[in-house]
Structure formats: structure tokens, C-alpha cells
C-alpha positions as CSV (number, residue, x, y, z in Angstrom):
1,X,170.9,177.0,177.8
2,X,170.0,174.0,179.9
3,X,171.5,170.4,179.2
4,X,169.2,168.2,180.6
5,X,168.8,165.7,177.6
6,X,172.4,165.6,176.8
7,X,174.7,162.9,177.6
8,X,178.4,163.7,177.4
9,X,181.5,161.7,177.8
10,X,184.7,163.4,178.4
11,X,188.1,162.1,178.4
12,X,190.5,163.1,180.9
13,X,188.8,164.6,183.4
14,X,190.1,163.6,186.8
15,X,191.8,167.1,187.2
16,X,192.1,170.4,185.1
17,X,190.3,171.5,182.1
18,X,188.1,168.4,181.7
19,X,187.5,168.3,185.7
20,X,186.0,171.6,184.7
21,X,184.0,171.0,182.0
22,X,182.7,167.6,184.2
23,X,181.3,170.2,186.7
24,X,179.7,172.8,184.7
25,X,178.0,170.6,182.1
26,X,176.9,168.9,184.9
27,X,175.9,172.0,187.0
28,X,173.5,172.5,183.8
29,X,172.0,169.5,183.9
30,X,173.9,167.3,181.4
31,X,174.3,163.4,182.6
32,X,178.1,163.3,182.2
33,X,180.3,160.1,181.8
34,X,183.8,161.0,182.5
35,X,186.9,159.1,182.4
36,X,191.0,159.4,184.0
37,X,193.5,157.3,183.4
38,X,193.0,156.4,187.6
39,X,189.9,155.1,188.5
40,X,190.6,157.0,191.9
41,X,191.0,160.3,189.8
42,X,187.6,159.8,188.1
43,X,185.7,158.8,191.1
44,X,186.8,161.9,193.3
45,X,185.2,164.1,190.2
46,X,182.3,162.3,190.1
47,X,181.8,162.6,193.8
48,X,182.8,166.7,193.7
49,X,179.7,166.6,191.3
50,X,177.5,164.6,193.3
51,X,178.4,166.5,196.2
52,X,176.8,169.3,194.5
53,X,173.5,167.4,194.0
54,X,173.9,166.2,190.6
55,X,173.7,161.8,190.4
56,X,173.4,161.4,186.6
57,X,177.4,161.3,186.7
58,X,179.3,158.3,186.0
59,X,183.1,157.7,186.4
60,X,185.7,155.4,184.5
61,X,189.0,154.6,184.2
62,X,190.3,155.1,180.7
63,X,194.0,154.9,179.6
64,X,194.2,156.9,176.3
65,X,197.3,154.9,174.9
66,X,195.8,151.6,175.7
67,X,193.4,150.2,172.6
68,X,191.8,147.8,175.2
69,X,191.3,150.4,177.7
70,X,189.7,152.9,175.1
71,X,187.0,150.1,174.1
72,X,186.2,149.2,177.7
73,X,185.4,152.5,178.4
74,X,183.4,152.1,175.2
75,X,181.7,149.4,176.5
76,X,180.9,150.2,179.8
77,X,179.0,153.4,179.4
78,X,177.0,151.4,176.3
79,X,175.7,149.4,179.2
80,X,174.5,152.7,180.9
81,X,172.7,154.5,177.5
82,X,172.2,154.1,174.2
83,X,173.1,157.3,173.2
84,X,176.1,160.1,173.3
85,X,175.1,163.3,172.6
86,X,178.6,164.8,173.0
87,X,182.0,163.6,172.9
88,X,184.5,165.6,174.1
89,X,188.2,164.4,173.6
90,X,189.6,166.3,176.1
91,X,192.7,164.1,177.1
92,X,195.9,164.1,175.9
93,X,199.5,164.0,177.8
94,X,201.3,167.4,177.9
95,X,205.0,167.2,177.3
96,X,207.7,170.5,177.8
97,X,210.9,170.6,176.7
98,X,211.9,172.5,173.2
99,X,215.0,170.4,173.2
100,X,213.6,167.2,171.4
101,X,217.0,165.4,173.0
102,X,215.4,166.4,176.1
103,X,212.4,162.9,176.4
104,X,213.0,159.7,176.3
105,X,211.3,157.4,174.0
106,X,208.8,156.2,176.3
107,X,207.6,159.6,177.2
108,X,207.1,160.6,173.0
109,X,205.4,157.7,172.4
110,X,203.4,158.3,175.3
111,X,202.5,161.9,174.7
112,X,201.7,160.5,170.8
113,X,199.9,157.7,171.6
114,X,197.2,159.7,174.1
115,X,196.7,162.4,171.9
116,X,196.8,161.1,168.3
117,X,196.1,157.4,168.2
118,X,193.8,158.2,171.7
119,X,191.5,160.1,169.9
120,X,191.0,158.8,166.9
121,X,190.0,155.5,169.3
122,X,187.6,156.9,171.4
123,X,185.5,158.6,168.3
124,X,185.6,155.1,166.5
125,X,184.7,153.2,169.9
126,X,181.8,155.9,170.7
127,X,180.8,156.6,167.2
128,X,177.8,153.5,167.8
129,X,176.1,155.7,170.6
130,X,176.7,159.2,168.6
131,X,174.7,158.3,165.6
132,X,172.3,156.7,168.2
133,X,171.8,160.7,168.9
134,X,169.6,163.2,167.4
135,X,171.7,166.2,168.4
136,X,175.8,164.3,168.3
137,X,178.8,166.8,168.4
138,X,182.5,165.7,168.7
139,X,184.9,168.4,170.4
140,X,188.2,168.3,170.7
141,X,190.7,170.3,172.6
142,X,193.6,170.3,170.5
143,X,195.2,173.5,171.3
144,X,197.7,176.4,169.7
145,X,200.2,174.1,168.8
146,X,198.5,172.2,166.4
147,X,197.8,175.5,164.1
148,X,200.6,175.4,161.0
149,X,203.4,177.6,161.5
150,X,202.9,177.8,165.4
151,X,206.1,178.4,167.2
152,X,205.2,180.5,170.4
153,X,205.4,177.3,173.5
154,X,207.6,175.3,175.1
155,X,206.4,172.1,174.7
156,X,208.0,168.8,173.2
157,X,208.2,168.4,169.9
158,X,206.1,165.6,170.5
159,X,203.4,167.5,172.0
160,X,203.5,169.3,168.3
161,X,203.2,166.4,166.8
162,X,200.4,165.0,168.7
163,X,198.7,168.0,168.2
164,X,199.0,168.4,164.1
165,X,197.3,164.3,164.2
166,X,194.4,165.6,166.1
167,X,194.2,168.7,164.2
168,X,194.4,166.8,160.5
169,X,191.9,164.0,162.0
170,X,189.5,166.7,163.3
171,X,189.7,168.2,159.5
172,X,188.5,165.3,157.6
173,X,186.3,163.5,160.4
174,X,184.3,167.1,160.2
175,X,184.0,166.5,156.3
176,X,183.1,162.4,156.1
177,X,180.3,162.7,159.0
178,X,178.6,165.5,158.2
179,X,176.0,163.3,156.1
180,X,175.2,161.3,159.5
181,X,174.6,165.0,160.9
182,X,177.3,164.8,163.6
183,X,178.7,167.9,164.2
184,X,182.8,167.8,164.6
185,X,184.2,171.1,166.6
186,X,187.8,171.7,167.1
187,X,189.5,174.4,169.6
188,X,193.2,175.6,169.3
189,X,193.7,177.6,172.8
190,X,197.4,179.0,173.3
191,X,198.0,178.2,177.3
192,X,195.1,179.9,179.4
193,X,194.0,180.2,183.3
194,X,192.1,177.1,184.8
195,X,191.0,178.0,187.8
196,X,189.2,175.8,189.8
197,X,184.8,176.0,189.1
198,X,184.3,175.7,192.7
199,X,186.6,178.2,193.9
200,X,185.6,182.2,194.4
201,X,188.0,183.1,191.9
202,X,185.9,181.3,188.9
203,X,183.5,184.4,189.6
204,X,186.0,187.0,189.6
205,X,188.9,186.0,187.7
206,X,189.7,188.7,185.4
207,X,188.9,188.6,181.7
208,X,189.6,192.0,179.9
209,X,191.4,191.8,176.5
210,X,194.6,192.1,178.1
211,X,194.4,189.1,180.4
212,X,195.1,185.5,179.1
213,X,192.8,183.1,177.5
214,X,190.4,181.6,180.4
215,X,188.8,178.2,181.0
216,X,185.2,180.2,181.6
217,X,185.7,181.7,178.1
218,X,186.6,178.4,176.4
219,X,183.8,176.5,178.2
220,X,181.4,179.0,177.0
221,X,182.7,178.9,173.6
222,X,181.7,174.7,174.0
223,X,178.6,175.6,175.1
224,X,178.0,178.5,172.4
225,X,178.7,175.7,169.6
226,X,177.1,172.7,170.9
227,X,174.1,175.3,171.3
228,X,173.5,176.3,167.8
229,X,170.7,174.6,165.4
230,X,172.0,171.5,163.5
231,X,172.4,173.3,160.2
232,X,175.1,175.3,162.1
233,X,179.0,173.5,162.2
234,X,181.2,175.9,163.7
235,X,184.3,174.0,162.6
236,X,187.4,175.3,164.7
237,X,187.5,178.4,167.3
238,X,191.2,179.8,166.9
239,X,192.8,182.4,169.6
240,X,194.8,185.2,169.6
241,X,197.5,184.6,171.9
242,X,198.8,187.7,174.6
């Protein structure tokens, strides 16, 4: 499926998963609006993507545990379009360490702020231009962690926690806007290979049920859902983990 009409802001996506998804939505046509917490990081996506012959891509910086920061992000891509046609809140700090003695309070209430209070922001901020849509979708990449009873990584206690408040948003934002026919699709990946969309190995990377989670796969199951007709909400895509 092509993209061409769609207009999707991303969060996060100066490096890694949501650099990704920035260059293949755009590689199909999509007008993306993408954001990093560096104006710097942002701008070198957005010229990768250009580079590739695709201008419909704008870049912003974007601090996910800053209120103001969140709304002039907001603002600024309002004065570009009227419309969103797909959110995706991709951004949220990662924090290791099982040994919750093992942050310091800045760093929890960083890694909690961008992931919990950061994306229930941005929706709120973007919801204007979403209902302005004909086809809106909100996904969020929350990941393993945020599935009860999940025990299996390293990460912070904090991280956990960050994750559970996206997860029990995602729940009850899926339920209160399905009347305005926005369509609210969460995925819960365990940790899985990145590798870089413009490298040989995106062709060839191995993907056989014994191999870890991929980005290709989870951008195709983003691509699969946003796809489907509107009567269809695919909810949450969950993953075995190897």
C-alpha cells in the first residue's frame, strides 16, 4: 500500500526505531513530520529522507518531558496542515538497571515524564488535526514491559512504570475515541534488531522463527493495521519473546 495522502507525525525520530519508520513511510509516499529532542537530530533525518527524493518531510525539535515543548510542536506543524492522519508516539527514554537503587531521581522522573505524561501530551496537543482526518490512527510503541506480569528485561523499574502508563492510557483512549472513528493501536515488542533502512542488511537480515523480533516486521505490522478499512481496530499486537 501506498501513503501518499497520509500525514504522520512521529515522535522521537532523530535515530533508531522512529528514524526508521521516518524513512520508510516516507519512502511510500507519506508527508512525515518528525520530531527529536535536538533540532540537529531531526534535521539530519529529514535531510537522509530528502536525500532520497522525498521533500514532503518536515523536522522539529520536541522535548517529550517539557509541556511547552510538546505544544509547540503542536503548533508548529498546525501551521503546515490541517490534518494528521497518523500519530505515532514513538518516543520515550529507555532506562537499564534492575537495581531500582541504581538511578538517580532525575533520571526516573525523566524516563516517566517522556513516556507517560509525554504521550498522553502529544495525543491531547495533536488530537485538533486527528479529528480534522478522515482516516486518524494513534500508535504507540510501548513495548514488552508494559504487558502485566512481564519480568524477562533489564530495564529500570522506571522504564516499567513508564510503560504500564502508556499501556493503561492506550486501553481507555482506544475505548473513549472510537465514536470520533480514530483508531488507537498499541505494540508491546520484547527488544528486537533495528538495523539501519538504508543499509544492505535491511534486505537480508534474517527473520526465521528462531531469530529475534525485527524492526521490518514491526514496521509492517504498522503498516498492516493502519491499512485495514475503518470498521477494523486492531487494538494491541503482542510478541512472543525468543
Amino acid at each position: 500500500m501506498r501513503f501518499d495522502n497520509h500525514r504522520v507525525v512521529i515522535t522521537a525520530a532523530g535515530r533508531d526505531f522512529g528514524r526508521t519508520l521516518a524513512i520508510r513511510l516516507a519512502d511510500l509516499g507519506a508527508e512525515v513530520f518528525l520530531s527529536a529532542r535536538s533540532l540537529a537530530a531531526a534535521e539530519r533525518v529529514r535531510d537522509e529522507i530528502r536525500d532520497r527524493g522525498h521533500q514532503r518531510v518536515h523536522a522539529y525539535a520536541c522535548n517529550l518531558t517539557d509541556p511547552a515543548s510538546i505544544r509547540s510542536f503542536a503548533s508548529s506543524v498546525t501551521q503546515h496542515t490541517d490534518r494528521v492522519d497518523i500519530l505515532i508516539n514513538n518516543g520515550s527514554r529507555y532506562l537499564e538497571g534492575p537495581d531500582l537503587q541504581s538511578a538517580s531521581d532525575a533520571d526516573i522522573v525523566d524516563t516517566i515524564a517522556s513516556g507517560a505524561t509525554g504521550t498522553v501530551l502529544t495525543v491531547k496537543n495533536f488530537l485538533p488535526l486527528l479529528l480534522n482526518s478522515d482516516k486518524p490512527d494513534v500508535v504507540t510503541m510501548i513495548s514488552a514491559c508494559g504487558t502485566a506480569g512481564h519480568h524477562r528485561s533489564d530495564a529500570h523499574d522506571a522504564f516499567y512504570a513508564a510503560k504500564s502508563a502508556q499501556a493503561g492510557f492506550t486501553e481507555i483512549l482506544s475505548k473513549r475515541l472510537r465514536p470520533q472513528g480514530i483508531r488507537v493501536i498499541s505494540l508491546y515488542p520484547p527488544d528486537f534488531d533495528n538495523t539501519d533502512p538504508l543499509s544492505e542488511e535491511w534486505k537480508s537480515t534474517p527473520r526465521e522463527a528462531k531469530d529475534a523480533l525485527t524492526a521490518q516486521s514491526l514496521v509492517e505490522c504498522i503498516l498492516f493495521a493502519v491499512a485495514q478499512p475503518r470498521d477494523c481496530f486492531i487494538k494491541a499486537f503482542h510478541f512472543e519473546q525468543v
